[in-house]
C-alpha positions as a printed Julia matrix, in Angstrom:
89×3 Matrix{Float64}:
 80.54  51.97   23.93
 77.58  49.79   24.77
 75.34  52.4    25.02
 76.38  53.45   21.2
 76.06  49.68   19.76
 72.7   49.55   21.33
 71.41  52.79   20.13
 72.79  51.39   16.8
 71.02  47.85   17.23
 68.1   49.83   17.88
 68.42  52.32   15.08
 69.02  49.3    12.85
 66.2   48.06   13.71
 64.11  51.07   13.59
 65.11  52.0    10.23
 64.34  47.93    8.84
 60.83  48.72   10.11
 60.39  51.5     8.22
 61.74  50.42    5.14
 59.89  47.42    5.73
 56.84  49.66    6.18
 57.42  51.34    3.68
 57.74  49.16    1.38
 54.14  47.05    2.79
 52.55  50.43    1.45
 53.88  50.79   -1.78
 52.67  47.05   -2.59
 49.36  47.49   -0.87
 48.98  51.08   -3.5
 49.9   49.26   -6.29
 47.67  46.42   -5.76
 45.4   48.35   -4.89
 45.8   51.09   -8.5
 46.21  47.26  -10.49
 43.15  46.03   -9.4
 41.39  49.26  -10.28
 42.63  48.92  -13.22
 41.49  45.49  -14.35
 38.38  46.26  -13.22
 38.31  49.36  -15.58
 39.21  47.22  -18.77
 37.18  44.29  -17.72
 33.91  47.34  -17.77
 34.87  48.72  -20.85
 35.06  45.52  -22.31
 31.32  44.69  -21.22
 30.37  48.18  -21.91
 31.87  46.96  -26.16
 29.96  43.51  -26.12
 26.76  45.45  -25.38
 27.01  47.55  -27.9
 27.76  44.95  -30.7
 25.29  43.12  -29.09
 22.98  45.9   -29.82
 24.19  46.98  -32.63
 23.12  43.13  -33.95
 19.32  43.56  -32.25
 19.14  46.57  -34.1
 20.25  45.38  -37.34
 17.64  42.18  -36.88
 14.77  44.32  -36.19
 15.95  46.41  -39.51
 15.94  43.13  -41.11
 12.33  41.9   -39.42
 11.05  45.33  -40.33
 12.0   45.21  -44.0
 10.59  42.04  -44.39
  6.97  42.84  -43.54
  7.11  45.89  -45.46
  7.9   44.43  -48.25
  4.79  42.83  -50.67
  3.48  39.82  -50.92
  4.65  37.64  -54.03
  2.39  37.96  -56.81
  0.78  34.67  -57.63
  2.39  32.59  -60.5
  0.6   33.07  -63.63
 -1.1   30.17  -65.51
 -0.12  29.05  -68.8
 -2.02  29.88  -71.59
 -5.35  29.23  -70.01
 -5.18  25.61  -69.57
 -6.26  23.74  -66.77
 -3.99  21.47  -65.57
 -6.16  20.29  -63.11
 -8.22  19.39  -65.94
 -6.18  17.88  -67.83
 -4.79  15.83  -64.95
 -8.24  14.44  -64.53
């Protein structure tokens, strides 16, 4: 009978190991597949600020663009011919 509680202390212990084992895996994996993860949506999320970011630079230069294309303002015209500088003097 000693023989069988030792081979059964032993066995006990064998299998906790295992499970144990196991179990050290699984975590590791999942930490592992989690982290990959976050590091996937953290990208992305870069990958969207750079593109409204761009999107904006684009939109500015559109803006810029427009701007110098457009014409000068005409100058104001004078009223009926009378010199105000004239005048003022």
């Amino acid at each position: 009978m000693r023989r069988m509680r030792r081979g059964g202390l032993v066995r006990v212990a064998a299998t906790t190991a295992v499970v144990a084992g196991t179990a050290g895996a699984i975590s590791h994996h999942q930490q592992q597949k989690y982290a990959g993860q976050q590091a996937d949506a953290q990208q992305q999320a870069e990958m969207e600020q750079m593109a409204q970011q761009q999107t904006m630079q684009q939109q500015q230069l559109e803006a810029m663009q427009q701007q110098q294309a457009a014409p000068p303002p005409a100058p104001a015209p004078q009223a009926s011919g009378v010199d105000l500088t004239a005048q003022l003097q």
